[in-house]
C-alpha positions as CSV (number, residue, x, y, z in Angstrom):
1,X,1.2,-38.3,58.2
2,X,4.4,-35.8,58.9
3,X,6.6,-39.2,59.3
4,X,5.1,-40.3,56.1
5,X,5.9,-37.2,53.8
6,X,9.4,-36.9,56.2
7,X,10.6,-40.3,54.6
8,X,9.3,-39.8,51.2
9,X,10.8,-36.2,50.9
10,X,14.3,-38.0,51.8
11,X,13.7,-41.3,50.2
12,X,11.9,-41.3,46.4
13,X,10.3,-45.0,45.1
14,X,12.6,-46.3,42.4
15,X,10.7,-45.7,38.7
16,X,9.5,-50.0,39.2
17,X,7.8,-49.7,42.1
18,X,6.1,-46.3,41.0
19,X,5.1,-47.7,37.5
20,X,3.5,-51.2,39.5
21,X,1.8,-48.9,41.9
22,X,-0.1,-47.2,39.2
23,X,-0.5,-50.1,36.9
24,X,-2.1,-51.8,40.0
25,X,-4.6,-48.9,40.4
26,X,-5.7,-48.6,36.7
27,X,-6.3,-52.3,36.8
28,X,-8.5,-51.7,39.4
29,X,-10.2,-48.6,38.5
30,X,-14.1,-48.5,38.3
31,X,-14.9,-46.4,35.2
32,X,-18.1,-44.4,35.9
33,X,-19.9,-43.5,32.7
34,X,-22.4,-41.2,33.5
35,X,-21.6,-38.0,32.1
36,X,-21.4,-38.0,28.2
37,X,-20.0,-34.8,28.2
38,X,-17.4,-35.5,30.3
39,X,-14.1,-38.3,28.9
40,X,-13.3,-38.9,32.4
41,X,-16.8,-38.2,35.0
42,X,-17.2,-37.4,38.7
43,X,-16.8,-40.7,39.5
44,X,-14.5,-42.2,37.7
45,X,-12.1,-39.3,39.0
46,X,-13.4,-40.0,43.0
47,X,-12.4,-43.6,42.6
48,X,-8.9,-42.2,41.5
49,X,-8.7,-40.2,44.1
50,X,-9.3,-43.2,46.6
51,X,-6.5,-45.3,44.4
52,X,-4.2,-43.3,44.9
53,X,-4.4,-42.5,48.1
54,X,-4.4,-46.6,49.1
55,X,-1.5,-47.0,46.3
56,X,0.7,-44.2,47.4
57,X,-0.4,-42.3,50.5
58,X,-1.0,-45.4,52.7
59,X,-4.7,-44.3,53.2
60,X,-3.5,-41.4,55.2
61,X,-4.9,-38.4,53.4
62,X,-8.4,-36.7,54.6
63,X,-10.1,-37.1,50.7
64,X,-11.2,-34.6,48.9
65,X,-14.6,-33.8,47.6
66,X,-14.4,-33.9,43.6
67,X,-16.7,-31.7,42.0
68,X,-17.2,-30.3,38.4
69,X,-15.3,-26.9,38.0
70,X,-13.2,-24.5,36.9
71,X,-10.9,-21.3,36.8
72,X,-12.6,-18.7,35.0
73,X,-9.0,-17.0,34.6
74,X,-6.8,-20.4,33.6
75,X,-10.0,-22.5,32.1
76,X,-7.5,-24.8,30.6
77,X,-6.6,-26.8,33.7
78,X,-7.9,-30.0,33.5
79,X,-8.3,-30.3,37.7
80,X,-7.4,-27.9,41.0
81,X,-7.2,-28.1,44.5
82,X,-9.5,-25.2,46.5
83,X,-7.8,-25.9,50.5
84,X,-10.7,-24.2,52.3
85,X,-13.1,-26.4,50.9
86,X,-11.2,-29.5,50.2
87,X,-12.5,-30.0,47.2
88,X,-11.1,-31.1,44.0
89,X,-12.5,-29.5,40.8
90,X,-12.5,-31.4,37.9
91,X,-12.9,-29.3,34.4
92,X,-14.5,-31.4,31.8
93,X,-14.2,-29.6,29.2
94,X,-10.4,-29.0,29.4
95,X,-9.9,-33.0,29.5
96,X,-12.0,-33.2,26.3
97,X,-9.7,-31.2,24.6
98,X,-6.4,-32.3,25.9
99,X,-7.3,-35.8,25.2
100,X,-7.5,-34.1,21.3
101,X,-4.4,-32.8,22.4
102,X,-2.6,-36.1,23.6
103,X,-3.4,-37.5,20.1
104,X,-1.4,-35.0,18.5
105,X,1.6,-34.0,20.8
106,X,2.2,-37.3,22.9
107,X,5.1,-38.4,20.3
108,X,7.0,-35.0,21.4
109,X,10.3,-35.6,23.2
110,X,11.4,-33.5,26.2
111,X,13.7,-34.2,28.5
112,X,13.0,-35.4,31.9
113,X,9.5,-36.8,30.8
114,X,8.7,-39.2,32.7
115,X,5.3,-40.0,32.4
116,X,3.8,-42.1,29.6
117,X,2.0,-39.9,27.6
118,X,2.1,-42.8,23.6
119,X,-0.9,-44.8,25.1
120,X,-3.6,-43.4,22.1
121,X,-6.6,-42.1,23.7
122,X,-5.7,-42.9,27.3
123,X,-7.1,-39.4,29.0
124,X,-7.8,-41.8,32.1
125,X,-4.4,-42.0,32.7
126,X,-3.5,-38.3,31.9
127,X,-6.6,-37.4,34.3
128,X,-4.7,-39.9,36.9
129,X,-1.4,-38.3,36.4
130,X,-3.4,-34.8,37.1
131,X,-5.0,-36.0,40.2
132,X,-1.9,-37.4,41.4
133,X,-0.2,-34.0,41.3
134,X,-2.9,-32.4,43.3
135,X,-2.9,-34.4,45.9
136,X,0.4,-33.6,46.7
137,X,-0.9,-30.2,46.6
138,X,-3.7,-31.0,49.1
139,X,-1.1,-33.1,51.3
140,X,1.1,-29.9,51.7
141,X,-1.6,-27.7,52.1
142,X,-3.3,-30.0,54.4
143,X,-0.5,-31.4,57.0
144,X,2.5,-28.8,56.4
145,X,0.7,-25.3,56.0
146,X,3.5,-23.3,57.2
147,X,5.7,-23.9,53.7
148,X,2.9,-22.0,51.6
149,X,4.3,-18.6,53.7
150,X,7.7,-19.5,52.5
151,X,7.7,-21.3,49.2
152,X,5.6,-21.2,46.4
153,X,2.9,-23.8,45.2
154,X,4.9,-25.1,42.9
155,X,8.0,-24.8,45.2
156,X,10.9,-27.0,45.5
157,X,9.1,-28.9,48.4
158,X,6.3,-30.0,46.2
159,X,8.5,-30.3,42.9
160,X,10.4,-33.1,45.3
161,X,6.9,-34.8,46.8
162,X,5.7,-35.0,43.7
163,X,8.9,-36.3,42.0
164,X,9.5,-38.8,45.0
165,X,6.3,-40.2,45.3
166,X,4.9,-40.2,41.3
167,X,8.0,-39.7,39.3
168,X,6.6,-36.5,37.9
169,X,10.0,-35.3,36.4
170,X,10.7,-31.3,34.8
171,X,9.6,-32.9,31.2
172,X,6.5,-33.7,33.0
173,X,6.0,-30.0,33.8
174,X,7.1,-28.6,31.0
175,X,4.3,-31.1,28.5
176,X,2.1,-29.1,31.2
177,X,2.9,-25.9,30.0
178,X,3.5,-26.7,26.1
179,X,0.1,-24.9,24.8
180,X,1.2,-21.6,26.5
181,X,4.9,-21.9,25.1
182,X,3.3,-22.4,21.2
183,X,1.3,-19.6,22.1
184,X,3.8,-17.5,23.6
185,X,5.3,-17.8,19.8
186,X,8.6,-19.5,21.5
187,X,9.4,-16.4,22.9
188,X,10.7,-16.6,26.7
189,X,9.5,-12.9,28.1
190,X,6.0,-13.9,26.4
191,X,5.9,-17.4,28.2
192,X,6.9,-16.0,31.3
193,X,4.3,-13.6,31.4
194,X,1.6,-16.3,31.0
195,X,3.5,-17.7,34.0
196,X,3.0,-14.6,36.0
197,X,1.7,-16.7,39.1
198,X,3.7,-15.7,41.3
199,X,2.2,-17.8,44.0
200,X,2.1,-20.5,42.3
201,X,5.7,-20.6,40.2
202,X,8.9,-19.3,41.3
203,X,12.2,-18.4,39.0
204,X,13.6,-21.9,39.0
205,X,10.2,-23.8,37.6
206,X,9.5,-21.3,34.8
207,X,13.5,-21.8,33.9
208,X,13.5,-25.0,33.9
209,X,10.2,-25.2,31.7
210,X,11.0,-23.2,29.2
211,X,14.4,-24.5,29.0
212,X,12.7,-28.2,28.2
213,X,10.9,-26.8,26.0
214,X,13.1,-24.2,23.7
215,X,15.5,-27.6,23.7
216,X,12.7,-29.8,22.9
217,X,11.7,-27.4,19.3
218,X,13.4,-29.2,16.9
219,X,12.5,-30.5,13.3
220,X,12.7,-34.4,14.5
221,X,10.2,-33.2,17.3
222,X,7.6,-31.3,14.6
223,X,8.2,-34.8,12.4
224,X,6.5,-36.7,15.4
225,X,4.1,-34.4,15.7
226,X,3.1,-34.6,11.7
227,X,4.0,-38.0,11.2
228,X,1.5,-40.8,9.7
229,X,0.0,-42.8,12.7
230,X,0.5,-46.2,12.8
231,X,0.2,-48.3,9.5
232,X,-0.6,-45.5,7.1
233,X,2.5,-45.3,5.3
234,X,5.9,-47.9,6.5
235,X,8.5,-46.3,4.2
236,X,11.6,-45.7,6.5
237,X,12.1,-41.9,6.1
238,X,15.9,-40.4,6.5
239,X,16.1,-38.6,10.1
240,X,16.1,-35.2,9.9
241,X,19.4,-32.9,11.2
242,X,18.7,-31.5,15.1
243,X,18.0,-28.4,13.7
244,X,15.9,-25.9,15.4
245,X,12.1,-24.6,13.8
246,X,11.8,-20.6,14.4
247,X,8.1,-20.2,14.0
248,X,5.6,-22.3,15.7
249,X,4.7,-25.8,14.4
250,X,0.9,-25.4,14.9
């Protein structure tokens, strides 16, 4: 495993063979429906877990459990990694609500997203995507311990692992973090506050973030947000000036 994460640190997939990975997994996914309270169950998310680690991690990874769960002080994660336990916790009611979420504010343009985000209703893949990014936290935690005394979670080590190996790019993290910069009211001291992790996200991630994001409020931007969906309305409509909103579009 420490050659494996030595050459992919040094040596990222191209964006095709990252893209065919994944679309191979999905193809193969077993959807578990048991749970109708939950968009994307138990299950379904252990078989993703085992896709991804055939698809990407060679089959090297220890798996996780997956379990129903979440943070009492963050409850809007949709999944976490716990490292003493090994356990990935999945919280059900947080996908429910980002797959509401998706529907409105996939259309929004930052830059450096690189993740496909316009698939309507697809929380699978969103859940995927998720899943993906903490098993790069439970391969760091797991089989490189010693970077958790020097960097943070979130830390330039995982921001490349995670980039190398899923194409997670800063727009990626920033769509993350775009509920807490519309409640933050735009304002950068505010957002950083509900950043305050310091374990978990140094000076350059919460930059970079809210950088994508203050870049990324714009009128076109609110437009896609607002817009007719598909087929309700085909009359070309005269693009509006880059000009930034003030006050939050919500």
């Amino acid at each position: 495993m420490d050659k494996f994460l030595l050459n992919v640190l040094t040596n990222p997939l191209s964006k095709d063979v990252i893209e065919t990975k994944r679309t191979n997994l999905l193809k193969s996914l077993r959807i578990v429906d048991d749970d109708e309270y939950c968009p994307v169950t138990v299950g379904t998310s252990r078989n993703i877990v085992k896709l991804i680690n055939r698809e990407f991690f060679n089959n090297l990874l220890e798996l996780p459990k997956v379990k129903k769960g979440y943070l009492a002080d963050n409850p809007n994660i949709l999944a976490f990694y716990m490292s003493n336990d090994n356990v990935i916790y999945i919280n059900c009611k947080a996908i429910t609500e980002t797959s509401r979420f998706l529907n409105k504010f996939s259309a929004v343009k930052i830059k450096d997203q690189n993740l496909k985000l316009n698939i309507q209703g697809d929380i699978t893949r969103m859940v995927t995507y998720i899943l993906e990014h903490e098993l790069c936290h439970l391969a760091l935690f797991k089989y490189a311990p010693d970077l958790s005394k020097t960097e943070t979670t979130h830390g330039d080590t995982f921001r490349t692992l995670v980039y190398n190996l899923f194409g997670h790019g800063w727009g990626d993290f920033a769509f993350v973090h775009l509920g807490q910069y519309l409640q933050s009211g735009m304002s950068k001291a505010k957002f950083f506050e509900l950043l305050n992790r310091p374990h978990e996200f140094d000076s350059e991630y919460k930059e970079e973030v809210y950088k994508r994001l203050w870049d990324a409020t714009t009128l076109p931007n609110v437009y896609r947000m607002l817009r007719p969906k598909s087929g309700q309305g085909r009359n070309k409509t005269r693009r509006a000036p880059k000009k930034r909103i003030t006050s939050s579009p919500l």
